[in-house]
C-alpha positions in Angstrom: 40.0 139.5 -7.5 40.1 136.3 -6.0 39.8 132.9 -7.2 36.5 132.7 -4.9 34.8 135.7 -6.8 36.0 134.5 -10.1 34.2 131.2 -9.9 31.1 132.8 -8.3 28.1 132.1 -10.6 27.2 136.0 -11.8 23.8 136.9 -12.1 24.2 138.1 -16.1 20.2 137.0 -16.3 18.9 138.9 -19.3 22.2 137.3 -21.1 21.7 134.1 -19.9 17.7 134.5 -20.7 18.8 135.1 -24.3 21.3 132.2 -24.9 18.5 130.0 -23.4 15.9 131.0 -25.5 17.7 131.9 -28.9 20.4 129.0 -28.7 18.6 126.3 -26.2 15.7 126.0 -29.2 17.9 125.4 -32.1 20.1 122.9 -29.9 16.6 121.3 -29.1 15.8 121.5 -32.6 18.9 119.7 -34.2 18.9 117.1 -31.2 15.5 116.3 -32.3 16.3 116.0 -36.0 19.5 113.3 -34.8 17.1 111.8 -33.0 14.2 111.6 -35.5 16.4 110.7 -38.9 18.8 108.1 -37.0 16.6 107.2 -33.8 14.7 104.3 -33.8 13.1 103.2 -37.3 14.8 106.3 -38.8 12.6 109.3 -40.3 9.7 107.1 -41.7 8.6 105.0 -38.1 4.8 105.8 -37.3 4.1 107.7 -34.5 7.7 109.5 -34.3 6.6 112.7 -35.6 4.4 113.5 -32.6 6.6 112.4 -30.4 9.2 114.7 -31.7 6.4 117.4 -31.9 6.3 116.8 -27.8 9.6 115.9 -27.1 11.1 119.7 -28.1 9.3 122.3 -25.3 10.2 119.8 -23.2 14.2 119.7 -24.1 14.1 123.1 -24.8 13.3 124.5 -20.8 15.2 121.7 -20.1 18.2 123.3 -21.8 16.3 126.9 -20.9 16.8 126.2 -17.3 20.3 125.0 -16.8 22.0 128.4 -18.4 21.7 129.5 -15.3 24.4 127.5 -14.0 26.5 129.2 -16.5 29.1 131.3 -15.0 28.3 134.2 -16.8 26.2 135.2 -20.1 29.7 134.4 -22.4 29.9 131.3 -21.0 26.4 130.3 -21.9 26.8 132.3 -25.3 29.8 130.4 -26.2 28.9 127.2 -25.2 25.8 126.7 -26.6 26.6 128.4 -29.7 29.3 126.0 -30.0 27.2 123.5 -29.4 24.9 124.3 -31.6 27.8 124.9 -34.3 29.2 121.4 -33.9 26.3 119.5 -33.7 24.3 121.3 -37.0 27.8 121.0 -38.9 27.7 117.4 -38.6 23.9 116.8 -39.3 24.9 118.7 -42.7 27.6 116.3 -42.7 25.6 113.3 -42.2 22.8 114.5 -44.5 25.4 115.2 -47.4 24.5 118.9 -47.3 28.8 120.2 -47.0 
């Protein structure tokens, strides 16, 4: 196999699909939750909780749409669910919840 075909994007869709839908909501969910306790005016500003409400479809396809510029369904498996690892680790963190 060259390095050509190894680098080619694969077209792992229902994979990808998956990751996108599964993993791109809870990383949309937990970047909303950064955003809405240490955002502007923290958790108690008026008006924030609609925008949040409106602010997750639209990261979520967002996120939805770039895994498929993942090389392959792993890829996009492992790196959002690293992602999403990380980031909800350190919320919990943050919040005192570890």
């Amino acid at each position: 196999m060259t390095s050509e075909q190894r680098q080619k994007i694969q077209p792992t869709w229902l994979g990808k699909s998956l990751a996108g839908v599964l993993l791109g909501l809870a990383l949309a969910y937990i970047l909303i939750a950064f955003f809405a306790w240490y955002g502007p005016g923290g958790i108690d500003a008026q008006d924030k909780v609609q925008f949040n409400m409106w602010m997750i479809p639209i990261l979520w396809l967002t996120l939805f749409s770039f895994t498929y510029l993942f090389n392959s369904a792993r890829q996009a498996w492992l790196i959002l669910g690293g992602a999403n690892v990380i980031l909800y680790s350190l919320f919990l963190l943050l919040r005192g919840g570890l």
